[in-house]
PASEBA-1860 file (N, C-alpha, C; in nm, 3 decimals):
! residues 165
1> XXXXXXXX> -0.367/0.687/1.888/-0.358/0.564/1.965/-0.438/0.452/1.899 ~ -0.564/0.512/1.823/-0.595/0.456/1.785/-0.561/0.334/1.716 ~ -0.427/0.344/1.612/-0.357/0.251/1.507/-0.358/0.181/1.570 ~ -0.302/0.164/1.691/-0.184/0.052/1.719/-0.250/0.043/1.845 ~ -0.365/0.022/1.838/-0.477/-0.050/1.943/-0.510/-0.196/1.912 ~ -0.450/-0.285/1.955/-0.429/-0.428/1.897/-0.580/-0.480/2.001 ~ -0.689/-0.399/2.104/-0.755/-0.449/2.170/-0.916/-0.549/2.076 ~ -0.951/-0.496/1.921/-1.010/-0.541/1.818/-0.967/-0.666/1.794
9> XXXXXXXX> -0.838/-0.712/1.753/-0.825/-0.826/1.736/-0.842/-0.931/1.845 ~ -0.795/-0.895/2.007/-0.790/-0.987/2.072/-0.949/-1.011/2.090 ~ -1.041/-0.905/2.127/-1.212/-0.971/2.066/-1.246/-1.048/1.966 ~ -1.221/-0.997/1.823/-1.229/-1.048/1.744/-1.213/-1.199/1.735 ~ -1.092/-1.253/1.830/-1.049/-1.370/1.821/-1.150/-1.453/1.926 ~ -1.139/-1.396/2.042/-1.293/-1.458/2.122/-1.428/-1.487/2.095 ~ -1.429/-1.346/1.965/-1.574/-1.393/1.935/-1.610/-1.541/1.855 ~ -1.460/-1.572/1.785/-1.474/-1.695/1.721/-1.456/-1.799/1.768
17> XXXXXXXX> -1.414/-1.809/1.899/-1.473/-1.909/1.999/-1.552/-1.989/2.059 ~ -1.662/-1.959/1.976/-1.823/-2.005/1.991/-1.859/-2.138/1.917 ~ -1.950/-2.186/1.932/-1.989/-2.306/1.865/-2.060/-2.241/1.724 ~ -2.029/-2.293/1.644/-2.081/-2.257/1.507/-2.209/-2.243/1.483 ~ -2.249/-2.345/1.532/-2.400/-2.353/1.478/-2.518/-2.296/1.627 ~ -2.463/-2.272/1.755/-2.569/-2.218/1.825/-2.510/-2.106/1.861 ~ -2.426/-2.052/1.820/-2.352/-1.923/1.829/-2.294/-1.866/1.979 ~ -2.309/-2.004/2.019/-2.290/-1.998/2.206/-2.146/-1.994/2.254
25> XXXXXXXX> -2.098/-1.884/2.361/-1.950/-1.909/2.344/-1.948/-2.106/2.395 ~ -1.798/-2.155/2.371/-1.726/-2.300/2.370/-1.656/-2.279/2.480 ~ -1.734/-2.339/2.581/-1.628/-2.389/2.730/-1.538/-2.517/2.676 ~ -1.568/-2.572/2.621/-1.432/-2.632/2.551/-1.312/-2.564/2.485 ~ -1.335/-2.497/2.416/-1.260/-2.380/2.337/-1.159/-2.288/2.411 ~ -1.253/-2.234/2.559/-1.188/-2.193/2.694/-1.067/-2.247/2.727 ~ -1.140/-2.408/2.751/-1.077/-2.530/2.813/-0.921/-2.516/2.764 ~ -0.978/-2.564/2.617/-0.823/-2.549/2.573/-0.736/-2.426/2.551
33> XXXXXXXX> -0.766/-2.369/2.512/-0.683/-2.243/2.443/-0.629/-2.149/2.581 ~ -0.697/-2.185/2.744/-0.674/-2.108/2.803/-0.596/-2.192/2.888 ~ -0.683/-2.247/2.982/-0.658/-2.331/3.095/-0.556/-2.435/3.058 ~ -0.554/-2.494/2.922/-0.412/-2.561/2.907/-0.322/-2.582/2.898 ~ -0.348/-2.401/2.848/-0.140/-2.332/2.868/-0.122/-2.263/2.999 ~ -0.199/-2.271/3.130/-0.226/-2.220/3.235/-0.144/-2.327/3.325 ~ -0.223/-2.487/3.267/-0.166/-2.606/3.310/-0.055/-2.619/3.257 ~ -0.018/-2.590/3.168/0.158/-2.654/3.140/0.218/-2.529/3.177
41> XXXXXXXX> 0.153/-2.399/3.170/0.266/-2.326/3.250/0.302/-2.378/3.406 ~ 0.202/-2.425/3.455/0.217/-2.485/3.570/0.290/-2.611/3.582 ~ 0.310/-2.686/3.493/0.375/-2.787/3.508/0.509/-2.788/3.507 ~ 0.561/-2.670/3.424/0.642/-2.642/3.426/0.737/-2.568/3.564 ~ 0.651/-2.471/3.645/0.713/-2.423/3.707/0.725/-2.531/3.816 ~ 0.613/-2.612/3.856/0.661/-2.761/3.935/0.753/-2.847/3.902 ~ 0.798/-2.852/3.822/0.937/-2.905/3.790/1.049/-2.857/3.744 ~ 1.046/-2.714/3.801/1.142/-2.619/3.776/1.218/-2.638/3.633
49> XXXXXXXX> 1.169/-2.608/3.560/1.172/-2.611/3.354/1.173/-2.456/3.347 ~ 1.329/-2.398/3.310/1.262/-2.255/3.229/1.321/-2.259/3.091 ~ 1.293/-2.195/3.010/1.287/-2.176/2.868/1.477/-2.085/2.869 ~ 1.496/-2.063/2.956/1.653/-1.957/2.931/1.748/-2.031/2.846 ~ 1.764/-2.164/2.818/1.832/-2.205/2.746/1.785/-2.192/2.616 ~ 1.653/-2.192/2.571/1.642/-2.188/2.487/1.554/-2.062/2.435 ~ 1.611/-1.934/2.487/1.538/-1.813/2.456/1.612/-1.807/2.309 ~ 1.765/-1.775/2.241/1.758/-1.766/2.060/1.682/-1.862/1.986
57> XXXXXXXX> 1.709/-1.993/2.045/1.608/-2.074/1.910/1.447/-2.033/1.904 ~ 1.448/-2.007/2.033/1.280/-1.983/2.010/1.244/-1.830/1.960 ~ 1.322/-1.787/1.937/1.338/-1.643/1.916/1.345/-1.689/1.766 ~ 1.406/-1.740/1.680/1.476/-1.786/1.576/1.316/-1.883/1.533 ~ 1.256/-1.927/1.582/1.151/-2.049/1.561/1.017/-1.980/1.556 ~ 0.981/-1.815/1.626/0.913/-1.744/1.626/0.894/-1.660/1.470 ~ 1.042/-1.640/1.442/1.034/-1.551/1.326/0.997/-1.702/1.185 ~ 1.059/-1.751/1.213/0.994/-1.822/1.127/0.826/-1.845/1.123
65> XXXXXXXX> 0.769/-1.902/1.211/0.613/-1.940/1.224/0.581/-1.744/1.169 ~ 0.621/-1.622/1.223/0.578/-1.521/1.221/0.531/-1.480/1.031 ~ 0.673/-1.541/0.968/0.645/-1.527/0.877/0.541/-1.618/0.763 ~ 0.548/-1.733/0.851/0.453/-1.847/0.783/0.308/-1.762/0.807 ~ 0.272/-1.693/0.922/0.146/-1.650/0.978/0.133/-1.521/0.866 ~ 0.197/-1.436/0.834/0.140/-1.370/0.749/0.128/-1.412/0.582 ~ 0.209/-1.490/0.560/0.167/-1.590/0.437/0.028/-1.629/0.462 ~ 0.005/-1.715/0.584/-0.147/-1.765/0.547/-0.270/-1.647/0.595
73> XXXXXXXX> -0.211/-1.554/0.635/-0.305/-1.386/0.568/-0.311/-1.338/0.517 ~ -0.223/-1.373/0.406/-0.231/-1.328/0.263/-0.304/-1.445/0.186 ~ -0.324/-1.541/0.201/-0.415/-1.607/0.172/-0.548/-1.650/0.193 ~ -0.599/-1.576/0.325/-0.675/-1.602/0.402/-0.797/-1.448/0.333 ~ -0.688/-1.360/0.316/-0.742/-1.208/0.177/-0.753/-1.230/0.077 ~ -0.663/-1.338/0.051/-0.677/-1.395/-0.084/-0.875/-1.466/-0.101 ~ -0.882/-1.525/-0.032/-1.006/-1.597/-0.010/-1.115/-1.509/-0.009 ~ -1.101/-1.430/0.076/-1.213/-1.332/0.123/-1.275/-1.244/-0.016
81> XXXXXXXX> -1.107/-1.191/-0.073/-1.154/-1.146/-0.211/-1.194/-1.177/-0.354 ~ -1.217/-1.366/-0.335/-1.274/-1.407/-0.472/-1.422/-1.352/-0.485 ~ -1.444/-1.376/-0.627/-1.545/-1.335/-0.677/-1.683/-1.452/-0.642 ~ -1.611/-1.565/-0.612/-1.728/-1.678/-0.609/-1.762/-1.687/-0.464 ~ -1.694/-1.586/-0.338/-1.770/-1.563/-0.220/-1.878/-1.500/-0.207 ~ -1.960/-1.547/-0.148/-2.111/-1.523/-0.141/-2.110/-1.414/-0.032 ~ -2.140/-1.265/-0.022/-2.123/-1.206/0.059/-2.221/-1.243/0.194 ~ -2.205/-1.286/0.324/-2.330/-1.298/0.428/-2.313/-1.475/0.429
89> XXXXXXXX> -2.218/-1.555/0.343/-2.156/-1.674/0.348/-2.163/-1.732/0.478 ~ -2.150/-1.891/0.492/-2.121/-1.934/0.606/-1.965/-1.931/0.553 ~ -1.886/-1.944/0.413/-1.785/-1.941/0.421/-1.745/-1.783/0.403 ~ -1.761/-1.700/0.406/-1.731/-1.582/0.434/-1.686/-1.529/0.577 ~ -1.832/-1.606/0.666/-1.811/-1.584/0.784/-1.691/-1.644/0.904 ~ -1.658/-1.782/0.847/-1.560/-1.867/0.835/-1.391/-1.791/0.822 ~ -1.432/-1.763/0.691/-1.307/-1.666/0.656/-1.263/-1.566/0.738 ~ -1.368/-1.445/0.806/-1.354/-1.401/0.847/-1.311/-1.394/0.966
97> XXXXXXXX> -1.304/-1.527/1.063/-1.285/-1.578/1.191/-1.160/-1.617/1.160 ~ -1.126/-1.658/1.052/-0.965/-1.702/1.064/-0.909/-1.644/1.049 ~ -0.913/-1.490/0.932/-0.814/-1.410/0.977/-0.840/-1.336/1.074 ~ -0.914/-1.361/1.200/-0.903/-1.283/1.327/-0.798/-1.399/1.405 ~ -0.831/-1.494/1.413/-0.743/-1.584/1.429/-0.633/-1.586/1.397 ~ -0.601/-1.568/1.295/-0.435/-1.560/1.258/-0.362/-1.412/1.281 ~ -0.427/-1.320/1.286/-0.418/-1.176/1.369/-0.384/-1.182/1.515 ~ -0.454/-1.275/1.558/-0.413/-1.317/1.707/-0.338/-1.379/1.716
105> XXXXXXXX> -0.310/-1.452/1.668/-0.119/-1.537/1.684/-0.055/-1.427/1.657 ~ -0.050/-1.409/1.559/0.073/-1.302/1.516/0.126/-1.181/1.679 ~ -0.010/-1.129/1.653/0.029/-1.049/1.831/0.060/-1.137/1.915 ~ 0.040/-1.257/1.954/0.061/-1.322/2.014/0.231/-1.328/2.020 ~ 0.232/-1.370/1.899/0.405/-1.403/1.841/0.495/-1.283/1.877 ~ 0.415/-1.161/1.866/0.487/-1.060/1.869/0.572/-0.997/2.037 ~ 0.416/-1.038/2.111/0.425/-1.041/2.276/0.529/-1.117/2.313 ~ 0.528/-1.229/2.267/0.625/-1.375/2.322/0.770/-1.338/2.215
113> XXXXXXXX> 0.786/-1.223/2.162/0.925/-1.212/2.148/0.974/-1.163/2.262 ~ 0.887/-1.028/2.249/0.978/-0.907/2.350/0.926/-0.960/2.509 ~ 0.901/-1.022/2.546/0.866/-1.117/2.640/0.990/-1.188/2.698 ~ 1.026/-1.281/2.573/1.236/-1.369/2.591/1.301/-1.257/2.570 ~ 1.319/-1.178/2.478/1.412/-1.075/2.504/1.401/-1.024/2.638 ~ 1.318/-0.967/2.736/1.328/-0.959/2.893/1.387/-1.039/2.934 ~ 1.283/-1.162/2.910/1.394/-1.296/3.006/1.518/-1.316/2.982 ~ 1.587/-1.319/2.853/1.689/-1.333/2.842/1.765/-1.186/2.910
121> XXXXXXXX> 1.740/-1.069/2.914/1.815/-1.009/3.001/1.814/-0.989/3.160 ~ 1.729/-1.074/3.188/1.729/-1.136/3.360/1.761/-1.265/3.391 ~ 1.846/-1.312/3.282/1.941/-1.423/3.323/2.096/-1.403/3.377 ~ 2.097/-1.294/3.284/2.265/-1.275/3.317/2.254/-1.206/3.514 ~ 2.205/-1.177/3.567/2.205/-1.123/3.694/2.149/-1.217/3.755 ~ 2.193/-1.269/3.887/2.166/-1.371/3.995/2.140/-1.267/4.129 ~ 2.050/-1.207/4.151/1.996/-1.117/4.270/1.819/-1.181/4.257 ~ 1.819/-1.147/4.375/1.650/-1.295/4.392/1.578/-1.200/4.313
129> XXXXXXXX> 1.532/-1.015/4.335/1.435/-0.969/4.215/1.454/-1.013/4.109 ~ 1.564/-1.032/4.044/1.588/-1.085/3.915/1.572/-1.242/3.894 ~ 1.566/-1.336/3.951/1.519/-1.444/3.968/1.337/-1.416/3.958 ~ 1.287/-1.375/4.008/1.181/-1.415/4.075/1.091/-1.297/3.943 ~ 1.159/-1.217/3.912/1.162/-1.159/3.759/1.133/-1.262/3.646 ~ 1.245/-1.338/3.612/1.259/-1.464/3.533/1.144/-1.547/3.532 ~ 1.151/-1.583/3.674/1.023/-1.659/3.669/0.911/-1.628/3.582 ~ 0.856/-1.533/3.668/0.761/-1.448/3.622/0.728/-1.446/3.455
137> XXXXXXXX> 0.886/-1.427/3.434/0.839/-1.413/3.242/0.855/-1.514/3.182 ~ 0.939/-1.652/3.237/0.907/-1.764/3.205/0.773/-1.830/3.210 ~ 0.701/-1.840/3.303/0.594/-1.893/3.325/0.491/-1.784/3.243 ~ 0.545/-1.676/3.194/0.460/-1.625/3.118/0.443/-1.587/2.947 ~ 0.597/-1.682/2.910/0.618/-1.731/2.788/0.580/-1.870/2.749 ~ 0.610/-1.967/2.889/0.533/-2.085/2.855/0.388/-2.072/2.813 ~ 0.277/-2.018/2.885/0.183/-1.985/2.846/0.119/-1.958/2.727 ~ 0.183/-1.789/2.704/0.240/-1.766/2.547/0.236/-1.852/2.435
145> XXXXXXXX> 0.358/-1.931/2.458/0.386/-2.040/2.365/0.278/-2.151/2.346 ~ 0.221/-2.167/2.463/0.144/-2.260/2.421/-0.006/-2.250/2.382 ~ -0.040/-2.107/2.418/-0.181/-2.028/2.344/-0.124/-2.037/2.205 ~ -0.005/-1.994/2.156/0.046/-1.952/2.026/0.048/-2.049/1.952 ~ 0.108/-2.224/2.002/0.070/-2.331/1.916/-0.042/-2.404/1.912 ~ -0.159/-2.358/2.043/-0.238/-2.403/1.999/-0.345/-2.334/1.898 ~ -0.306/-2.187/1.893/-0.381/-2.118/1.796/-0.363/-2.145/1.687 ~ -0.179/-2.161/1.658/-0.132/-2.209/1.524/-0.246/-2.338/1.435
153> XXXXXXXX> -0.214/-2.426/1.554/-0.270/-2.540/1.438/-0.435/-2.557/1.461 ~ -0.543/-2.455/1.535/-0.661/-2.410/1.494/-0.663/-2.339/1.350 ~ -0.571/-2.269/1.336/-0.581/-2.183/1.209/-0.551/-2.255/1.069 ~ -0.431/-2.352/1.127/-0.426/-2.475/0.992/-0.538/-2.511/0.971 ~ -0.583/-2.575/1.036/-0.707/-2.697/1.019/-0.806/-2.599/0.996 ~ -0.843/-2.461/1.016/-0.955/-2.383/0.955/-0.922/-2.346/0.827 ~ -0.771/-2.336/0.822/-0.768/-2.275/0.657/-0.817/-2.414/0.541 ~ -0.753/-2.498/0.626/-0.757/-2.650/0.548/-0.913/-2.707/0.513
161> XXXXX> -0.992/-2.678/0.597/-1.144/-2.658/0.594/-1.198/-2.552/0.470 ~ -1.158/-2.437/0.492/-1.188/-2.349/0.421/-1.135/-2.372/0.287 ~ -1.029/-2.406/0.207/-0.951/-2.423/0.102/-1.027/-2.545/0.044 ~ -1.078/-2.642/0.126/-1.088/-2.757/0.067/-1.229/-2.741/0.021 ~ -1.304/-2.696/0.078/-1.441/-2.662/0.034/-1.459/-2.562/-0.072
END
């Protein structure tokens, strides 16, 4: 069970949540990454918005980013394994937070497939469990989606940090 215990990364990714320099977790960090896809899942379901129309493209828009995400973890190893990293680094340590970070999208990405694949098979049936089903996994792909892009472009702007230095 061990392998395919994905519960390491989702820590991993919290622990880098913290403010850098007082090592304190970021109620900002919270703010966003949690409560904001909490709020637009909510906004969504107040204006009755579900994603069923567009469960293939996003299915189709997933595999793409999926594969961009392990490109920049292969680069992100790439980094970790030069010779001019200082082992105990602030950029080591850096490094190391982003590919927990980009580990966590990816599961992320992975959840929010088989996630629309559900929803999309509780569209074709109109019985209220199956409605109220839908919901459920709509408002819980919006979410998804929007932890997933906002992790995305944390991980840009860290690699972009990291590369440039």
């Amino acid at each position: 069970m061990s392998k395919i215990d994905v519960s390491p990364i989702f820590t991993g990714h919290l622990d880098t949540l913290r403010n850098f320099k007082t090592g304190k977790r970021s109620k900002s960090d919270f703010i966003i990454f949690f409560l904001l896809p909490i709020l637009i899942a909510y906004v969504f379901y107040l204006f009755d918005l579900n994603l069923n129309i567009l469960v293939g493209d996003l299915l189709k828009a997933l595999a793409i980013f999926s594969a961009f995400l392990f490109n920049m973890l292969a680069i992100v190893n790439g980094a970790l394994t030069k010779k001019n990293l200082v082992i105990g680094s602030i950029k080591e340590k850096y490094a190391k937070e982003i590919h927990a970070n980009i580990s966590f999208t990816i599961i992320i990405g992975l959840f929010i497939i088989i996630l629309l694949i559900f929803q999309s098979l509780t569209v074709s049936t109109l019985d209220y469990f199956s409605f109220k089903v839908n919901t459920l996994l709509n408002l819980s792909n919006i979410f998804l989606i929007s932890l997933f892009f906002l992790t995305l472009i944390m991980c840009l702007n860290r690699i972009y940090v990291l590369l440039r230095n």
